[in-house]
MMTF fields as JSON, N, C-alpha, C and O atoms, coordinates in Angstrom:
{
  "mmtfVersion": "1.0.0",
  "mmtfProducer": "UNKNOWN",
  "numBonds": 287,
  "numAtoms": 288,
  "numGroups": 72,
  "numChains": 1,
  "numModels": 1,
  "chainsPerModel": [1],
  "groupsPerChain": [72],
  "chainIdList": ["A"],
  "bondAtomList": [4, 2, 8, 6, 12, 10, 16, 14, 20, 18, 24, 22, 28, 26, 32, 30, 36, 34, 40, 38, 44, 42, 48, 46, 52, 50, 56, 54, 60, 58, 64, 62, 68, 66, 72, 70, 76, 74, 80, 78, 84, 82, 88, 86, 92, 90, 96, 94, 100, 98, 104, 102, 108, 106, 112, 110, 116, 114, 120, 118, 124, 122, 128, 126, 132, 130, 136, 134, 140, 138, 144, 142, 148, 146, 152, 150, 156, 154, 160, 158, 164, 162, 168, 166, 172, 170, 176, 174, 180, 178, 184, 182, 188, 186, 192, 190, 196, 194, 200, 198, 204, 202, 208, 206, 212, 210, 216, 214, 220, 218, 224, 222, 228, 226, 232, 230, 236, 234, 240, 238, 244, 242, 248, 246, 252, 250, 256, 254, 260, 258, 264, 262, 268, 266, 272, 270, 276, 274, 280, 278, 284, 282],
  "bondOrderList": [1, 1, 1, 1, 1, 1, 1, 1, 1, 1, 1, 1, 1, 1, 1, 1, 1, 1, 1, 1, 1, 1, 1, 1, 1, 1, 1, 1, 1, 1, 1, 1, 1, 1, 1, 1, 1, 1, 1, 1, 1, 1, 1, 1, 1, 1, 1, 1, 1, 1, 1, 1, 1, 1, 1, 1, 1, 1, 1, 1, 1, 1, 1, 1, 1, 1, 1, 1, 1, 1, 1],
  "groupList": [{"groupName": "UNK", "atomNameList": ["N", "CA", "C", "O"], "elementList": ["N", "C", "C", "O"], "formalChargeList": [0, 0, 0, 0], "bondAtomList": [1, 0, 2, 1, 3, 2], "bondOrderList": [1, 1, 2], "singleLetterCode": "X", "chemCompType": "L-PEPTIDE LINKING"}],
  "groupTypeList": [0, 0, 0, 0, 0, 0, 0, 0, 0, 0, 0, 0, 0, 0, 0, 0, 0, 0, 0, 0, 0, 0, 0, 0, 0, 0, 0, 0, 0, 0, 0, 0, 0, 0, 0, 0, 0, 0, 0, 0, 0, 0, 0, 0, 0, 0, 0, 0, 0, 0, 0, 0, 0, 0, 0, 0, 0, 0, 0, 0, 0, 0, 0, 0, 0, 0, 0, 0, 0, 0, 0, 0],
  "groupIdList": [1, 2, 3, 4, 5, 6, 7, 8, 9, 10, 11, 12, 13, 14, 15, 16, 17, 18, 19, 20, 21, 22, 23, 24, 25, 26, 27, 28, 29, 30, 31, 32, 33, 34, 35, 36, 37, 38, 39, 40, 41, 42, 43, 44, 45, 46, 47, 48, 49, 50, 51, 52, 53, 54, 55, 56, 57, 58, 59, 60, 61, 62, 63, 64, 65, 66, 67, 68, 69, 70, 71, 72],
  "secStructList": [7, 7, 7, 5, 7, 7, 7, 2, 2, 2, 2, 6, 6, 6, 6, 6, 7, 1, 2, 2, 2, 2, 2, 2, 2, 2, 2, 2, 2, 2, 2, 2, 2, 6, 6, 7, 7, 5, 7, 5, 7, 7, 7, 7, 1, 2, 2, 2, 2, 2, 2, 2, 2, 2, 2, 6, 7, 7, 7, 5, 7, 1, 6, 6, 6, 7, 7, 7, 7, 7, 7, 7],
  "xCoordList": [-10.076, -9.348, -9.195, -8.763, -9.576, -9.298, -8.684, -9.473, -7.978, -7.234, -6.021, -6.268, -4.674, -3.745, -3.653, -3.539, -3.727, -3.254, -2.226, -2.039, -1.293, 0.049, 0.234, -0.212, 0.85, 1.2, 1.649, 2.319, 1.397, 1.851, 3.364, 4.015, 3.755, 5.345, 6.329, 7.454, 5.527, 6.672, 6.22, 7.127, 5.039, 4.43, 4.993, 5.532, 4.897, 4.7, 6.191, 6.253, 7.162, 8.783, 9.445, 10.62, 8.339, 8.779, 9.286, 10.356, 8.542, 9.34, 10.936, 11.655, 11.325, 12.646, 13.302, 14.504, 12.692, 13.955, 13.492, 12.451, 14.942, 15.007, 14.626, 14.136, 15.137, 15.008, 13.283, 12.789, 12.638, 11.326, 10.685, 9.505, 10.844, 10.392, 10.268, 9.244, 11.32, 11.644, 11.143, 10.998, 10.619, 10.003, 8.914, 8.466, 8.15, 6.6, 6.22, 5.148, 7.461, 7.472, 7.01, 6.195, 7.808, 7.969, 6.674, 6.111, 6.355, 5.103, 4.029, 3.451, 3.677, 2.72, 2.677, 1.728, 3.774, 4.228, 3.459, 2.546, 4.039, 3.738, 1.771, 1.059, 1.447, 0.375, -0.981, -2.135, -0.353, -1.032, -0.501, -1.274, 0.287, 0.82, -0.137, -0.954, -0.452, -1.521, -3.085, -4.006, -3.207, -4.64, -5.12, -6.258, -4.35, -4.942, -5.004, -4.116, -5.924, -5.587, -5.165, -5.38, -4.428, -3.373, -4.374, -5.219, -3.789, -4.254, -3.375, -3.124, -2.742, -1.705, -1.783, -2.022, -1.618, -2.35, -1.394, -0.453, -1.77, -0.88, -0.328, 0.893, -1.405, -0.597, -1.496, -2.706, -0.239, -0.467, -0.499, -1.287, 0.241, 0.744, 0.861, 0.931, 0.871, 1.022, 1.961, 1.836, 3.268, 4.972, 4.382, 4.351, 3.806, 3.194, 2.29, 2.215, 1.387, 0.509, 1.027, 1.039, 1.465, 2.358, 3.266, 3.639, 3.529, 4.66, 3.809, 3.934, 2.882, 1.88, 1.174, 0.885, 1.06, 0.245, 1.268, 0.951, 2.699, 3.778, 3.799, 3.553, 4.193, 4.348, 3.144, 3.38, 1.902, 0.751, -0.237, -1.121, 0.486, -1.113, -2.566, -2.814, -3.144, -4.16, -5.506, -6.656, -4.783, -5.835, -5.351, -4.762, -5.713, -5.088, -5.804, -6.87, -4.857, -5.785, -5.098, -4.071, -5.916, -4.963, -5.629, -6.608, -4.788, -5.514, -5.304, -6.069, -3.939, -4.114, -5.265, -4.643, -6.083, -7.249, -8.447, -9.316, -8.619, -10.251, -9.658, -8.955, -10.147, -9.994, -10.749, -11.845, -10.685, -11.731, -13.357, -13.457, -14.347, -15.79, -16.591, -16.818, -17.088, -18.289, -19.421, -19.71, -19.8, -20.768, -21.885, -22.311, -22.364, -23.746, -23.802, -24.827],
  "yCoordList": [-15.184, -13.948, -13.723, -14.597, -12.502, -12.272, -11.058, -10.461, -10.247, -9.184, -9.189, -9.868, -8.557, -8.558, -6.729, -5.981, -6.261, -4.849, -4.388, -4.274, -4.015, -3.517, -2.212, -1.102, -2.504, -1.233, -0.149, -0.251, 0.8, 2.244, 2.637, 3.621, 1.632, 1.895, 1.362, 1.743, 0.484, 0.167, 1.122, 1.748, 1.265, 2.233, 3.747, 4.167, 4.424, 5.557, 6.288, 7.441, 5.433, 5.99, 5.524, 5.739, 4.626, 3.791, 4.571, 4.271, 5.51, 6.743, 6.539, 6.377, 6.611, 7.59, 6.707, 6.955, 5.122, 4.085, 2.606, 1.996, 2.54, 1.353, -0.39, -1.341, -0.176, -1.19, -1.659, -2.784, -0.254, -0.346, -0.168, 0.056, -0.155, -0.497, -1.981, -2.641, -2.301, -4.03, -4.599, -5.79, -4.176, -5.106, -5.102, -6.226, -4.095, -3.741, -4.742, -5.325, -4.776, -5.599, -7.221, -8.06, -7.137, -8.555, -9.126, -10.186, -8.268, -8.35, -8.854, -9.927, -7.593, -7.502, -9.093, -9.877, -9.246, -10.697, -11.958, -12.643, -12.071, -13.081, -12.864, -13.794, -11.691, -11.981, -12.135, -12.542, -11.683, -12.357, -14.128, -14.859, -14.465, -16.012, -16.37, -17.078, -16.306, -16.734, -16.359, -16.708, -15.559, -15.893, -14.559, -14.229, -13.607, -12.521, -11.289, -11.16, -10.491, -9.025, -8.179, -8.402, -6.957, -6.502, -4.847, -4.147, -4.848, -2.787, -2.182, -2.383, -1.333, -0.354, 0.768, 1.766, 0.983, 1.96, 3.205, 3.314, 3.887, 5.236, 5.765, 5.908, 6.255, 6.511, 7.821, 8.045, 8.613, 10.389, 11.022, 11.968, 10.805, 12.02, 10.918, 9.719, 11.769, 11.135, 10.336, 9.606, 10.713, 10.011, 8.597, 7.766, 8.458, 6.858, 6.407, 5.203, 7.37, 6.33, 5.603, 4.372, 6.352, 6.145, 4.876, 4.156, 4.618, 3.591, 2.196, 1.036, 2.768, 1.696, 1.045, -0.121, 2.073, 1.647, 0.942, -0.126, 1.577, 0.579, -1.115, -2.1, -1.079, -1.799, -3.541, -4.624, -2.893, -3.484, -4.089, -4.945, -3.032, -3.082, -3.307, -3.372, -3.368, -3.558, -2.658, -2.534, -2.075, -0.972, -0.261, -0.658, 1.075, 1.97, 2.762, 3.27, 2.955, 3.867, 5.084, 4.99, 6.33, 7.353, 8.715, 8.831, 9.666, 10.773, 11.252, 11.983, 10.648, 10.89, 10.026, 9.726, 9.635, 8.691, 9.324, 9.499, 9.845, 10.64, 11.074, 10.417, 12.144, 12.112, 11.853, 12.191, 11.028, 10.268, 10.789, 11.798, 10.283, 10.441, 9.955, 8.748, 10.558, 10.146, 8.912, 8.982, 8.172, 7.429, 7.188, 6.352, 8.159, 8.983, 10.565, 11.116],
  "zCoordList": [5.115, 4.926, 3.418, 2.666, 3.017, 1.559, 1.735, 1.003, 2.074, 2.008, 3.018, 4.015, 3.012, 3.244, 3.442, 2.472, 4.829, 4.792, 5.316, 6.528, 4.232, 4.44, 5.254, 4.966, 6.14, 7.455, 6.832, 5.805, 7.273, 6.569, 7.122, 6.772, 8.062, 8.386, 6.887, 6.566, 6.264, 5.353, 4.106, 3.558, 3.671, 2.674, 2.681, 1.657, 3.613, 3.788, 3.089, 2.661, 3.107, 2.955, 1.897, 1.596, 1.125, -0.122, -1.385, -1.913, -1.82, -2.576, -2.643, -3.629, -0.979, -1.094, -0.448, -0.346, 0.347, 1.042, -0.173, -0.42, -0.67, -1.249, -0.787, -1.396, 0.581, 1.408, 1.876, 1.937, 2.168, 2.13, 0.927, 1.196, -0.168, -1.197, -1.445, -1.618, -1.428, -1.641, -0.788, -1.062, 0.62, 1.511, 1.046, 0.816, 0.755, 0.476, -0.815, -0.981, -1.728, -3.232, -2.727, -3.11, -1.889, -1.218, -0.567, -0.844, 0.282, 1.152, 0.292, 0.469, -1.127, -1.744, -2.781, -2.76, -3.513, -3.914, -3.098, -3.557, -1.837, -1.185, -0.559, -0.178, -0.631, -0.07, -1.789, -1.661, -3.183, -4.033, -4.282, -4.901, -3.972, -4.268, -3.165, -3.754, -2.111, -1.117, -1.362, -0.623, -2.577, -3.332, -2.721, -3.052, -1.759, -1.138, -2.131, -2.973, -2.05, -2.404, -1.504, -0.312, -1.964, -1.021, -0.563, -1.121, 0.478, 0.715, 1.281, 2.47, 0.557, 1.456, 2.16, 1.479, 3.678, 4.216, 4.0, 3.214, 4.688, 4.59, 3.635, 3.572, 2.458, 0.749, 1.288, 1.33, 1.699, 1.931, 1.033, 1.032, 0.02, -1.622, -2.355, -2.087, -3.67, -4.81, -5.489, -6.473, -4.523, -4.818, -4.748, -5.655, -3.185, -2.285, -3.053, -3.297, -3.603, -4.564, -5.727, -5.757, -6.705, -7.805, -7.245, -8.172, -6.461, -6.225, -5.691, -6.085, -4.622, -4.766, -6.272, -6.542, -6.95, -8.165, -9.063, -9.587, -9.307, -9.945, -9.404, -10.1, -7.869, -7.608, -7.198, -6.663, -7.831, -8.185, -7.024, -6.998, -5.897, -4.865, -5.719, -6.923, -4.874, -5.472, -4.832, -5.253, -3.577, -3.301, -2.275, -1.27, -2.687, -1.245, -0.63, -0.979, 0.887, 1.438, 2.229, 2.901, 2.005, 2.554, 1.932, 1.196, 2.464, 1.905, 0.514, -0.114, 0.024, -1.092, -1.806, -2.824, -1.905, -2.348, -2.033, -2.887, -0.351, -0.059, 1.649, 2.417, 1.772, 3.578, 4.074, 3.626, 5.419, 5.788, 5.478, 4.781, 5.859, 5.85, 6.835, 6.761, 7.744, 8.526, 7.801, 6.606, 8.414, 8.496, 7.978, 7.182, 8.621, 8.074, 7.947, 7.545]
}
């Protein structure tokens, strides 16, 4: 396992809930001390990215980033 993907239940509300901020801090912490890189799903707008990017995810995913894409 080399990646750690953070649920968009704790991401998505981090902006504006303190409590889910600090979990996500937490989450993201413990899953680089375990040698993982992190991905946070559900970064809709730019508030969620910005806070992902403070808080030093290391990669996100969502529409604020690209909306999905077909295959081929």
């Amino acid at each position: 396992m080399d990646y750690l993907k953070i649920d968009g239940n704790f991401v998505k509300e981090a902006p504006t809930d303190e409590v889910l901020c600090a979990m996500l801090q937490s989450i993201n912490n413990i899953g680089h001390i375990m040698g993982l890189e992190t991905i946070a799903e559900y970064v809709e707008n730019p508030a969620v990215l910005e806070k992902v990017q403070a808080l030093g995810i290391d990669y996100a995913q969502g529409y604020a980033i690209s909306r999905p894409q077909p295959l081929l």
